[in-house]
C-alpha positions as CSV (number, residue, x, y, z in Angstrom):
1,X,-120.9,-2.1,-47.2
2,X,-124.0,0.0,-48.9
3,X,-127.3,-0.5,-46.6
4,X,-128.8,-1.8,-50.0
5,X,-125.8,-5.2,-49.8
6,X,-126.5,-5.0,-46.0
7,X,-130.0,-5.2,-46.4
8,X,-129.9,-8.2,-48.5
9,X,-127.2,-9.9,-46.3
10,X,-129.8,-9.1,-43.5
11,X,-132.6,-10.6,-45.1
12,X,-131.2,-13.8,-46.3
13,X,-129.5,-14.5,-42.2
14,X,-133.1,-14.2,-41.7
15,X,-134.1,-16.8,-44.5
16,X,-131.5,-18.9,-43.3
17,X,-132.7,-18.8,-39.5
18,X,-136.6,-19.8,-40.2
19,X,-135.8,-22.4,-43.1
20,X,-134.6,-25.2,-41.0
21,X,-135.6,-28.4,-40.6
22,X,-139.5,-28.2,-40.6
23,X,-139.7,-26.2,-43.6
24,X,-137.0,-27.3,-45.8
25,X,-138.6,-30.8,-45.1
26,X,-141.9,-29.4,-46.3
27,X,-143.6,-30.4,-42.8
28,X,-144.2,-26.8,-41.5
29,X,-145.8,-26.0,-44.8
30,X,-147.7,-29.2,-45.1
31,X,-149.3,-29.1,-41.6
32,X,-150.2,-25.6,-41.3
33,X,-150.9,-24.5,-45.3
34,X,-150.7,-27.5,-47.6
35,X,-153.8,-29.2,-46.3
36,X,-156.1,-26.7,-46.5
37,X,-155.9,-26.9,-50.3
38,X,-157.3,-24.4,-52.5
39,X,-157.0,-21.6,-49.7
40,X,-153.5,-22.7,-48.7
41,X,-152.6,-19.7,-51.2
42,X,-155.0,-17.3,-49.3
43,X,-153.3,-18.1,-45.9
44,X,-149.7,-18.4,-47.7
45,X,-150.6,-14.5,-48.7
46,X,-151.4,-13.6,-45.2
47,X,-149.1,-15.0,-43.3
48,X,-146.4,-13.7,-45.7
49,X,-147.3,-10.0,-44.6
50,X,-147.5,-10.4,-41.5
51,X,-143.8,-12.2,-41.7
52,X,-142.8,-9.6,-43.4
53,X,-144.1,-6.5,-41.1
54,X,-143.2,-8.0,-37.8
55,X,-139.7,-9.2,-39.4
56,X,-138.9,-5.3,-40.2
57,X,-139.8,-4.1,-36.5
58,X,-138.1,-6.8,-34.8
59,X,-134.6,-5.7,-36.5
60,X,-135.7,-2.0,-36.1
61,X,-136.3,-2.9,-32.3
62,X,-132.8,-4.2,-32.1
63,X,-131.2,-1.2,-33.7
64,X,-132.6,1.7,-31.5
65,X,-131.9,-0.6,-28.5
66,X,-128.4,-1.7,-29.4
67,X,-129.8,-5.0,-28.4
68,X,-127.1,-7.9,-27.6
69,X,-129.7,-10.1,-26.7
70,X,-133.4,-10.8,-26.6
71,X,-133.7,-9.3,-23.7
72,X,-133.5,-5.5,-23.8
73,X,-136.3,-5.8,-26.6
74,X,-138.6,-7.8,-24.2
75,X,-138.2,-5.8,-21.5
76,X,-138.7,-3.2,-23.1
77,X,-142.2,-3.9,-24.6
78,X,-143.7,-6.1,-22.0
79,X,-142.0,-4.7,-18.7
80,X,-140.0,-5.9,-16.0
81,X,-142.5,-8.7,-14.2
82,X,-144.5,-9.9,-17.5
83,X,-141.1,-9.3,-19.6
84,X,-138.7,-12.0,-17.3
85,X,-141.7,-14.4,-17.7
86,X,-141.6,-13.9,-21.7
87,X,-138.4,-13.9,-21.7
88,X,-137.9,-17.3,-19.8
89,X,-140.3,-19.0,-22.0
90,X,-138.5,-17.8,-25.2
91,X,-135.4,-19.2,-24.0
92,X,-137.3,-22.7,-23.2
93,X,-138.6,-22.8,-26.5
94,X,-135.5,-21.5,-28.7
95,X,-133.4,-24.8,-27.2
96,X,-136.3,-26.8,-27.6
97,X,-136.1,-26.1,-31.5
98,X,-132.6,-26.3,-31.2
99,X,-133.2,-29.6,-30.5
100,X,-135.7,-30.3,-32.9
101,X,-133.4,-29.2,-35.7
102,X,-131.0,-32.0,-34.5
103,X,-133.2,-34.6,-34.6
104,X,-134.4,-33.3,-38.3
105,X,-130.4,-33.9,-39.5
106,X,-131.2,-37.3,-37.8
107,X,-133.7,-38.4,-40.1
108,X,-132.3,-36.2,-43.1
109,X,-129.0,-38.0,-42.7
110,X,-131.3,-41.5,-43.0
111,X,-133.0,-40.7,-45.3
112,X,-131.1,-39.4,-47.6
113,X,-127.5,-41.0,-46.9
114,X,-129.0,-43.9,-45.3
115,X,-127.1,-42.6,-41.9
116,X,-128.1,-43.6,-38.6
117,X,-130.4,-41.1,-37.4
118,X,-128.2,-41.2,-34.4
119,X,-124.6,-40.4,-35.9
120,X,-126.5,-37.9,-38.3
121,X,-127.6,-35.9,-35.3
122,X,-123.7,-36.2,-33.9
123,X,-122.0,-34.9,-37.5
124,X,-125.0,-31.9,-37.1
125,X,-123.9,-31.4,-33.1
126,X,-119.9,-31.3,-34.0
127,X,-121.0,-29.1,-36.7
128,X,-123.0,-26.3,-34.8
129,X,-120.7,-26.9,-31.9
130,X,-117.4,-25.6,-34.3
131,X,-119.8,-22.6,-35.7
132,X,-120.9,-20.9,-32.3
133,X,-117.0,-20.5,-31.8
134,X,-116.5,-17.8,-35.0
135,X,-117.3,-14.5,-34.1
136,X,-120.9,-13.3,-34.8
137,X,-120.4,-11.6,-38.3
138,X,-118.8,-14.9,-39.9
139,X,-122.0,-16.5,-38.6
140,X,-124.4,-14.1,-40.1
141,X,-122.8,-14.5,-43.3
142,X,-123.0,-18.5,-42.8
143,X,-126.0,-18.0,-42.1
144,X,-127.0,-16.5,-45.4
145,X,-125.0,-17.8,-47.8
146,X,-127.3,-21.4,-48.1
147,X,-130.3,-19.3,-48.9
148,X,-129.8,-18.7,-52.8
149,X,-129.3,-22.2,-52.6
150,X,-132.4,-23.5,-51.2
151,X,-134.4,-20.9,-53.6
152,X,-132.9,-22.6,-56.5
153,X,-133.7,-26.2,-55.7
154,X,-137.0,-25.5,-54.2
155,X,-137.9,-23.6,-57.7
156,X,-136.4,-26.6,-59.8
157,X,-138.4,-29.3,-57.6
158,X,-141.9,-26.9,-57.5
159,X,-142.0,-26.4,-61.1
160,X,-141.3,-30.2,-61.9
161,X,-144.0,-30.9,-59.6
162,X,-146.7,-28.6,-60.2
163,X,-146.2,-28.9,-64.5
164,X,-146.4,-32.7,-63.7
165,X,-148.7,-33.3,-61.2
166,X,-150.2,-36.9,-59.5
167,X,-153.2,-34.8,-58.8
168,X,-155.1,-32.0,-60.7
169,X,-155.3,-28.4,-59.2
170,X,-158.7,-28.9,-59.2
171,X,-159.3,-31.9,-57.5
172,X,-157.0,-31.8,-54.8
173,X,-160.0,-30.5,-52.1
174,X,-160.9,-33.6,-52.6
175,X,-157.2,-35.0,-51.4
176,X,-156.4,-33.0,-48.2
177,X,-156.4,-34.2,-44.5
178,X,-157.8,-31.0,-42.7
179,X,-157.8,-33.1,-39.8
180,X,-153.7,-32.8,-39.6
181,X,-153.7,-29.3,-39.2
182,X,-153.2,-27.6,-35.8
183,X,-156.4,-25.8,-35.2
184,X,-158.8,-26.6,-38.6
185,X,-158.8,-22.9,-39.4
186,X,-157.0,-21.2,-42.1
187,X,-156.4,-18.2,-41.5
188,X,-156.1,-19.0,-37.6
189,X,-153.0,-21.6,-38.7
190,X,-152.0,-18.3,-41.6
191,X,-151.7,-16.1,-38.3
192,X,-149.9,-18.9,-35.7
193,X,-147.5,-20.1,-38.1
194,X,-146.1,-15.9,-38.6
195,X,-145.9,-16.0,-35.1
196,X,-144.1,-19.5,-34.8
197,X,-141.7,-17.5,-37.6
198,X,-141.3,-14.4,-35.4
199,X,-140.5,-16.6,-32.7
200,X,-138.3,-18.3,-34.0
201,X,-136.0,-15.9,-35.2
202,X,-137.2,-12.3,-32.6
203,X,-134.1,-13.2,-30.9
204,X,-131.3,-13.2,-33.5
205,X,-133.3,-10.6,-35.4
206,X,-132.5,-8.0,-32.5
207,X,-129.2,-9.1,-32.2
208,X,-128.7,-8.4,-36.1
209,X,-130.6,-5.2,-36.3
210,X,-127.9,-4.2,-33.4
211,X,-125.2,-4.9,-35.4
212,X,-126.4,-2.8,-38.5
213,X,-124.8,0.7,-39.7
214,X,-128.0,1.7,-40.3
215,X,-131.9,2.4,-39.5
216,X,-133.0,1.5,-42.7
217,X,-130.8,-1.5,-43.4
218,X,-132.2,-3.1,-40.2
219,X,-135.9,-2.0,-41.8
220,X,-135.1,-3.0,-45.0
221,X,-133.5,-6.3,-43.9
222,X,-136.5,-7.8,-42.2
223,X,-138.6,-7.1,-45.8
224,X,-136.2,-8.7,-47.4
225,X,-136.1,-12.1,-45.5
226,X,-140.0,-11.7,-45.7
227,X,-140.2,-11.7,-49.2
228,X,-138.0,-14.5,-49.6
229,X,-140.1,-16.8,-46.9
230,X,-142.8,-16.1,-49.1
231,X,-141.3,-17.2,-52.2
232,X,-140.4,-20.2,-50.6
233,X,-144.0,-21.1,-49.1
234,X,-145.4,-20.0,-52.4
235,X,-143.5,-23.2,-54.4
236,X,-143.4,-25.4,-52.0
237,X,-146.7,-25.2,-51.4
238,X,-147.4,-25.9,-55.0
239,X,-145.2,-29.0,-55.1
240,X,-147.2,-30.1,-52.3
241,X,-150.4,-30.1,-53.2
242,X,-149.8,-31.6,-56.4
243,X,-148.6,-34.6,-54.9
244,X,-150.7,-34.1,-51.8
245,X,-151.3,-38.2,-50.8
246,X,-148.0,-38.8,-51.0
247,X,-147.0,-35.9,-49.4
248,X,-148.8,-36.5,-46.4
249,X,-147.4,-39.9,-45.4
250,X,-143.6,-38.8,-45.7
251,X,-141.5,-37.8,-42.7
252,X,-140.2,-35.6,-45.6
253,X,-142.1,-34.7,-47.9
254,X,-139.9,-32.0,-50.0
255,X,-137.0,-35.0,-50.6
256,X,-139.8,-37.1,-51.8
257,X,-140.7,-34.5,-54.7
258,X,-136.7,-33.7,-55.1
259,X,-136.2,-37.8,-55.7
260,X,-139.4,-37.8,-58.1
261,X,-137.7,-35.4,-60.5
262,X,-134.2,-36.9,-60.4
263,X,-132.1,-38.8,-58.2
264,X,-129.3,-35.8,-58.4
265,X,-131.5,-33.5,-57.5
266,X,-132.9,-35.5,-54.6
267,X,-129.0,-35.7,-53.2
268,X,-128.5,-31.7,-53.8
269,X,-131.6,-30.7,-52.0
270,X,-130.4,-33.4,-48.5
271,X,-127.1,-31.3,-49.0
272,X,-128.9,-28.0,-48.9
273,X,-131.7,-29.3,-46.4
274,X,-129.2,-30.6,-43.7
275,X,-127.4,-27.3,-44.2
276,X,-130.4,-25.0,-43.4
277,X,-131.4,-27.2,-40.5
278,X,-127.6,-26.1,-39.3
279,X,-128.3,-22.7,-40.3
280,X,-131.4,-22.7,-38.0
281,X,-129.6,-24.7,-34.8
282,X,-126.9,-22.0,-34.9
283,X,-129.1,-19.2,-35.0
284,X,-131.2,-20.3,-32.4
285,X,-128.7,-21.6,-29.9
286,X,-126.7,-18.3,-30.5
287,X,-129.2,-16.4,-28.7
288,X,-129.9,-18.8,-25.7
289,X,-125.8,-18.8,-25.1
290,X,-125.7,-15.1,-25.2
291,X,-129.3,-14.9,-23.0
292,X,-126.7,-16.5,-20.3
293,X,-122.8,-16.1,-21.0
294,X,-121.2,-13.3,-22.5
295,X,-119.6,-14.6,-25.9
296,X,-117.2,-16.6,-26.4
297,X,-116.5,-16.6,-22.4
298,X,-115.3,-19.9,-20.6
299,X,-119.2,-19.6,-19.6
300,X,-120.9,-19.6,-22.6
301,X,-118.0,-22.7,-23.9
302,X,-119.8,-25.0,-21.0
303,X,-123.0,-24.0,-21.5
304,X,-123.0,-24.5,-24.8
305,X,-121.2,-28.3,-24.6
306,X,-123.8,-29.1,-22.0
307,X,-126.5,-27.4,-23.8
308,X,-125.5,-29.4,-27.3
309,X,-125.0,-32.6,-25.6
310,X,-128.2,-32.6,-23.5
311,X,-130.5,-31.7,-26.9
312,X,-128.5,-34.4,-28.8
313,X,-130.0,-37.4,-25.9
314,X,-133.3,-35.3,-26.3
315,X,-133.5,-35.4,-30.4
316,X,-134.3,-38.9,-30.0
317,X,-138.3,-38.3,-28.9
318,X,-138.3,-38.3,-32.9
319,X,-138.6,-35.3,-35.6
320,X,-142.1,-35.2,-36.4
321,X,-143.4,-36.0,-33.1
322,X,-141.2,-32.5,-32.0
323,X,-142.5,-30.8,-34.8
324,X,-146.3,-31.5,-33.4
325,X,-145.8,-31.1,-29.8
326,X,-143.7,-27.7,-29.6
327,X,-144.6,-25.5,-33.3
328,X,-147.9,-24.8,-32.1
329,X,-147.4,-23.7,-28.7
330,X,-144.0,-21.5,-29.8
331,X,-146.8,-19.6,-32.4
332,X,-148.6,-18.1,-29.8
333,X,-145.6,-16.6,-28.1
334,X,-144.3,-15.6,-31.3
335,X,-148.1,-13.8,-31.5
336,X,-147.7,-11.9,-28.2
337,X,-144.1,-10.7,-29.5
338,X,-145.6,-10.0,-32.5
339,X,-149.0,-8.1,-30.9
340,X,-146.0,-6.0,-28.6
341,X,-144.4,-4.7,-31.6
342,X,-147.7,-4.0,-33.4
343,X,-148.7,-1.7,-30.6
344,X,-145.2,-0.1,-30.2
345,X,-144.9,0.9,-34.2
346,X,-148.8,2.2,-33.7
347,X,-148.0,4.6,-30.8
348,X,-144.5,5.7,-32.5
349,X,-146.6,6.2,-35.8
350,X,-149.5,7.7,-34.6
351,X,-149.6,9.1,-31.0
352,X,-146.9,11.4,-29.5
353,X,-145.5,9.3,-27.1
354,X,-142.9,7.9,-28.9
355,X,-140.6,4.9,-27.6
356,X,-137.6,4.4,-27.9
């Protein structure tokens, strides 16, 4: 495989990790961008950079370090004392939106099948539960292969949307509910939501800059999955705020745009929606079995039927109600990571002590 295929295979694993159910639902994007209207583009913009540079050294991180987990990476930048504390904290937080992803099928399963949230969580569960048994390059390739997917439908519904909107671009200032973002700030929320991104995927992005042939595939890869997050925040965005009221009283709001242009497309984008919230729950509890177990071990088999089955009883605290309590908090550690690996491509770029 060229480093240009790998590259792209790279990027849209990455894709496929962040876009689960909080921003294929539009909630991420409505609660830290949407509602900020006019200058939701602004922080779209800058958060979308900063994705994209802390995506490529994550995966460059992994590659020089061989990294088979989080770990190595952690302690690397942050030490042995601070590092097992960081590291601890990540692993809390990557089950806990492990979790929230299945309660996310729950409610896309009812409201788009008319499942009970409850067996729609269990069809998720069985499904993550067969995937974390293939070996990790079928996974990756999982992984990515719902991303064109999700670009396609999200492009259909945003165009629909912003060409026909309930609300003019220039009155919808006058629409927004500042109030329901986390910190009432922008560019603050433009900074905390790359972190919540690097976060969420710091872990598998080592482990996939380990497995590439080469540096710049790894580099390459993490600019690639950048570009495409921003894409996606870009049109959803614009969907949103063009039928901002609305918007803001669904549980989902990007089915409720989907089912406004036609009902077939409102089925297609559930499909594609439950499938990157599986995409997500894989590539997070990946990482947190392989923080514990070696792979595929009798270990990491328990741990991860105890692990699935314990987040299934915790998925009912409810989706949004997830969503609020833990994104937040998971930002600022995504920050520090991100702050680490700022400070380690500045002395490798720019000092002579170089690390590793």
């Amino acid at each position: 495989m060229s480093y240009r295929r790998e590259s792209i295979v790279i990027g849209f694993a990455y894709t496929g990790v962040v876009v689960g159910a909080g921003f294929s639902t539009g909630q991420e994007i409505l609660q830290f961008f949407t509602n900020y209207g006019t200058w939701s583009y602004a922080a779209i913009i800058l958060s979308a950079l900063v994705i994209m540079f802390i995506g490529r050294q994550a995966s460059k991180v992994g590659y020089r370090l061989k990294a088979d987990s989080h770990q190595l990476p952690i302690y690397a930048m942050f030490g042995t004392k601070a590092g097992k504390v960081i590291d601890y904290v990540l692993v809390f937080f990557l089950y806990g939106i492990a979790v929230i992803m299945l309660a996310g099928a729950g409610s896309a399963f009812h409201e788009s099948f008319g499942i009970s949230p409850w067996l729609g969580s269990l069809i998720m569960l069985v499904a993550v539960f067969a995937t974390l048994l293939l070996d990790f390059n079928k996974i990756m390739v999982a992984l990515g292969g719902v991303t064109p997917f999700l670009v396609l439908f999200i492009l259909i519904i945003a165009a629909f949307n912003i060409f026909s909107p309930s609300i003019p671009f220039s009155e919808v200032n006058e629409h927004t509910q500042i109030d329901r973002s986390p910190s009432g700030l922008w560019w603050w929320d433009a900074v905390t939501y790359s972190g919540l991104t690097l976060a969420t995927a710091f872990s598998f992005l080592s482990i996939m800059g380990s497995e590439a042939s080469k540096h710049k595939a790894a580099r390459r890869g993490g600019i690639v999955g950048g570009i495409i997050i921003m894409l996606l925040m870009f049109l959803i965005n614009g969907g949103l705020l063009a039928n901002i009221e609305e918007a803001n009283n669904a549980a989902l709001p990007t089915l409720l745009l989907a089912n406004d242009v036609h009902p077939v497309i409102g089925i297609g984008l559930s499909i594609v929606m439950l499938l990157v919230i599986y995409n997500t729950a894989v590539g997070l509890m990946y990482p947190f079995l392989t923080r514990f177990s070696t792979p595929y071990s009798r270990k990491y088999k328990v741990l991860m039927t105890i692990g699935l089955l314990f987040g299934y009883l915790l998925s009912f605290v409810g989706f949004v109600d997830l969503v609020n309590i833990f994104y937040p908090i998971f930002g600022y550690i995504g920050l520090l990571i991100g702050a680490a690996l700022t400070v380690r491509w500045f002395m490798n770029k720019f000092s002579k002590k170089k690390l590793v």
